[in-house]
C-alpha positions in Angstrom: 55.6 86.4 -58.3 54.1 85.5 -61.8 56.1 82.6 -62.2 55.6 81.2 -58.2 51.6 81.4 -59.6 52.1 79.6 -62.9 54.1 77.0 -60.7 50.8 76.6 -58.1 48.4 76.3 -61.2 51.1 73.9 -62.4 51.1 71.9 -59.6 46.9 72.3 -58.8 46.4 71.1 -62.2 48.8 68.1 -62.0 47.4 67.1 -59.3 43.9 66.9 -60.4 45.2 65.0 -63.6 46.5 62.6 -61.6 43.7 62.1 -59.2 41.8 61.5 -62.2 44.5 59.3 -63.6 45.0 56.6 -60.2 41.0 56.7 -60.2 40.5 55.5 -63.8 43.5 52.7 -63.6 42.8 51.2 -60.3 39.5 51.7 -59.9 37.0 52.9 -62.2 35.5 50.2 -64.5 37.3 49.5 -67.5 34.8 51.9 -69.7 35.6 54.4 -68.0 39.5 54.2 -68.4 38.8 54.3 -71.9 36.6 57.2 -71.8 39.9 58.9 -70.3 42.0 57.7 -73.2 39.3 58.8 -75.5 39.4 62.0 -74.1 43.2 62.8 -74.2 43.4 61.1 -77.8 40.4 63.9 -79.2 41.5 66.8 -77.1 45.7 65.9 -78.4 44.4 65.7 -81.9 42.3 68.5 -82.2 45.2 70.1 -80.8 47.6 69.3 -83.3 45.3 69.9 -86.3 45.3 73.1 -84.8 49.1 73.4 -85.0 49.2 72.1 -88.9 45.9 75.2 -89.7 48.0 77.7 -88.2 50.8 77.0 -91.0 47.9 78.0 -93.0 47.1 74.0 -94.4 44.0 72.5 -94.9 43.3 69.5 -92.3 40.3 66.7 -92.8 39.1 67.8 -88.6 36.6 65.5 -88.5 37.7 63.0 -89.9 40.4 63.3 -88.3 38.9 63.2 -85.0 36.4 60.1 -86.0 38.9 58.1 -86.7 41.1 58.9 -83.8 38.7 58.5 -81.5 38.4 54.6 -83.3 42.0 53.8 -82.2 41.5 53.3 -78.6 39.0 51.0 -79.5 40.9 48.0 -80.4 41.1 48.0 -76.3 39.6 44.7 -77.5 40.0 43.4 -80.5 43.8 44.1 -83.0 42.2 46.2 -85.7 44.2 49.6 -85.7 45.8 48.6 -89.2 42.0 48.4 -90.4 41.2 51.6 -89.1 44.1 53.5 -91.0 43.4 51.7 -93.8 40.0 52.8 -93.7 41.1 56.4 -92.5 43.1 57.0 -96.0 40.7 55.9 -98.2 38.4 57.9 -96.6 40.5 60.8 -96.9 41.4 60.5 -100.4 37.6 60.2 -101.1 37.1 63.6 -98.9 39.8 64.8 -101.2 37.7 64.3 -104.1 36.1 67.1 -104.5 37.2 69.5 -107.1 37.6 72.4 -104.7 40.1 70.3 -102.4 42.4 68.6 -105.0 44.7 71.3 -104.7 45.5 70.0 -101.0 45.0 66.4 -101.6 49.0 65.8 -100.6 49.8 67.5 -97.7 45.9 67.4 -96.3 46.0 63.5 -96.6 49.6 63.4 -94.9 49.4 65.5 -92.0 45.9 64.3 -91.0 47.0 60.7 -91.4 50.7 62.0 -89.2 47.8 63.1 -86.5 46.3 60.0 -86.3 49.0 58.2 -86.3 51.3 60.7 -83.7 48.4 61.0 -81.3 46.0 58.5 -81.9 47.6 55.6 -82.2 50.7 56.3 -80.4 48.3 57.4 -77.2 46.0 54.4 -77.3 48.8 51.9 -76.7 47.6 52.6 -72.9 45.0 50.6 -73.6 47.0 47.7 -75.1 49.2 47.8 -71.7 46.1 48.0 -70.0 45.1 44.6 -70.4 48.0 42.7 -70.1 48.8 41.1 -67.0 49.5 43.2 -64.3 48.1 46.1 -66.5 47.2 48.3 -64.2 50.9 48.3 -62.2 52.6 48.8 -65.7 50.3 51.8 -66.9 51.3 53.4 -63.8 55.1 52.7 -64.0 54.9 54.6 -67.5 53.3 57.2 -66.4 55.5 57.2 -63.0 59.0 57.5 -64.6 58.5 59.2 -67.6 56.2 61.8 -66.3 58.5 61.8 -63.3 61.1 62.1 -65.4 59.4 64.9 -67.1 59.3 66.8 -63.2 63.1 66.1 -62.6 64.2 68.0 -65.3 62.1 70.9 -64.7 63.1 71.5 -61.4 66.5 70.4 -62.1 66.7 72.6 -64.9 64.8 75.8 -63.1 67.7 75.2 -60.4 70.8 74.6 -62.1 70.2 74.9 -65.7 73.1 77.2 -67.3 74.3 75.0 -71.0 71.0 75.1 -73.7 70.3 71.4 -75.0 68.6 72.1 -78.0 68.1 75.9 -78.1 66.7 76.2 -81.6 63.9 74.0 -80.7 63.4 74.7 -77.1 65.3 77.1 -75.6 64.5 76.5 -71.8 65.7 73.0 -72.0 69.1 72.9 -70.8 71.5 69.7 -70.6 71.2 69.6 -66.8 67.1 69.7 -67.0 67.7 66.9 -69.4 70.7 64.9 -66.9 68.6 65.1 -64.0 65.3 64.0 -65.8 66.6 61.1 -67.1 67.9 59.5 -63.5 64.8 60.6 -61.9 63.5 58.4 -64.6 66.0 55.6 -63.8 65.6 55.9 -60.2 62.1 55.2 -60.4 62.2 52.8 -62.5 64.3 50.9 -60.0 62.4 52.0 -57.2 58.9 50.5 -59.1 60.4 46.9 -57.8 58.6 47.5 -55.0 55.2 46.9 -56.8 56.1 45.1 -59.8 58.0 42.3 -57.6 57.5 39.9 -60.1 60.0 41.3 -62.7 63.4 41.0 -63.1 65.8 44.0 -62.0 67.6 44.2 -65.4 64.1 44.4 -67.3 63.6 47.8 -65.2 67.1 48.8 -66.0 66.3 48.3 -69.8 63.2 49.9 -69.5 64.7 53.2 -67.5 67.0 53.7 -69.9 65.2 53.2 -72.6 62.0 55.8 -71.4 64.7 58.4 -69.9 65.7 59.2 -73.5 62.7 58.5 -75.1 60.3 60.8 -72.9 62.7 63.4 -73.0 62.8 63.1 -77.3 59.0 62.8 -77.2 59.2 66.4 -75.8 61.7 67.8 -78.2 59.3 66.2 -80.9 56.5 68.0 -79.6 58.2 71.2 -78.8 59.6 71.1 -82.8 55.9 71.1 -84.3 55.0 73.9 -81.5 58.5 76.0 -82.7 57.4 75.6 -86.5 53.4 76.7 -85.7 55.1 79.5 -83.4 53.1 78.9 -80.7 54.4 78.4 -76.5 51.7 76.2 -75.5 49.6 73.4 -77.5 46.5 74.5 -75.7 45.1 76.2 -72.6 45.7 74.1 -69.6 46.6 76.3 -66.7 50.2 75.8 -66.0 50.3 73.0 -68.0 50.2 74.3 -71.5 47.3 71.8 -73.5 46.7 68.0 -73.7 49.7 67.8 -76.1 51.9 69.3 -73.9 51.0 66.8 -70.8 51.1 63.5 -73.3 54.2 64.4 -75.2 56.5 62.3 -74.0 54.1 59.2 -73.1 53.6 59.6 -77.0 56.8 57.8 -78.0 56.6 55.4 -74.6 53.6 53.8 -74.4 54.2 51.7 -77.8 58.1 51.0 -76.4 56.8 49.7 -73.2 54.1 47.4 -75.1 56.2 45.9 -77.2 58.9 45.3 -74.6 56.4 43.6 -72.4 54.9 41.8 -75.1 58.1 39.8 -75.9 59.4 39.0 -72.7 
């Protein structure tokens, strides 16, 4: 009974996500996409700082979160390299003070592993965004890697029986994992039918390349959430938190960019 609710607040809460989601790619106006993006990039970072202060380190928050929230920006201009190069020297200038020198290392490194993990990993969206046929190709990534990301749940609830990487997440099982990446493939094929345009072979690249990367996006995530010895990132109904939902879009979005932007 508990987990038939968990799976109607999973599925209630998905579906508002991605209500939201269609709205602010197809038709909201193009401020308030990046609103959306600006809110997954804070709430995901202020998230993982969250994860680091458990271990019981000292993390530059706000910082942190101003910069982050300055990634998406270059929606319009190139300038994410200025940005982190502003973000550490601003850090190691936080890290001045005499009472902070003590952390300067590992406070200046995971704050700048946030921003770079979250931040700028998450605001490639907006990159894809604006390319031609943006809109289509932010909703293909979401499609088949959060797709993907369904298949191998349900696959996995159903038939899952050999662990894939029990030390790290121990309800992932080699089946979840089989069937999440050819729901991923499968759509990926399937999205011919809006992206006409594009070559079948560049869909077959792209399948295969986001079936394995989604799924080690998730394992990524799942290894910071088994080291902070937490379940969930945050407190999303059925969903876990922000981290939990962007995981593995976090190591897609910047593959999908740069394949697009060379072919």
């Amino acid at each position: 009974m508990i987990e038939q609710s968990q799976l109607w607040k999973r599925l209630t809460w998905s579906a508002v996500l991605v209500a939201v989601t269609l709205y602010a790619i197809f038709l909201a106006p193009q401020w308030f996409f990046l609103l959306v993006v600006e809110a997954f990039v804070l709430l995901g970072l202020n998230e993982y700082f969250s994860l680091a202060e458990s271990k019981g380190f000292f993390i530059n928050r706000y910082l942190g979160l101003t910069f982050g929230a300055l990634l998406p920006i270059p929606f319009y201009l190139p300038g994410e390299v200025i940005v982190l190069t502003i973000a550490v020297l601003c850090l190691f200038v936080f890290n001045f003070h005499r009472h902070l020198k003590e952390h300067a290392i590992v406070s200046t490194a995971l704050t700048l592993f946030g921003l770079i993990y979250v931040g700028w990993f998450l605001s490639f969206i907006t990159k894809i965004r604006v390319l031609d046929n943006g809109a289509c190709w932010v909703f293909y990534t979401l499609l088949v890697v959060k797709g993907g990301d369904a298949g191998a749940y349900f696959v996995g609830k159903q038939f899952g029986s050999n662990r894939l990487v029990e030390h790290i997440s121990p309800n992932k099982s080699v089946e979840g994992a089989l069937g999440g990446f050819a729901v991923t493939f499968v759509l990926s094929l399937a999205s011919k039918l809006y992206l006409i345009h594009v070559p079948m072979f560049h869909l077959v690249i792209l399948g295969s390349a986001l079936g394995v990367m989604g799924q080690l996006g998730d394992l990524a995530e799942s290894l910071l959430k088994r080291d902070a010895n937490v379940k969930d990132s945050g407190h999303i109904p059925g969903l876990g938190g922000v981290l939990d939902v962007v995981d593995s879009l976090l190591l897609t979005f910047p593959i999908v960019y740069y394949y697009l932007s060379v072919i």
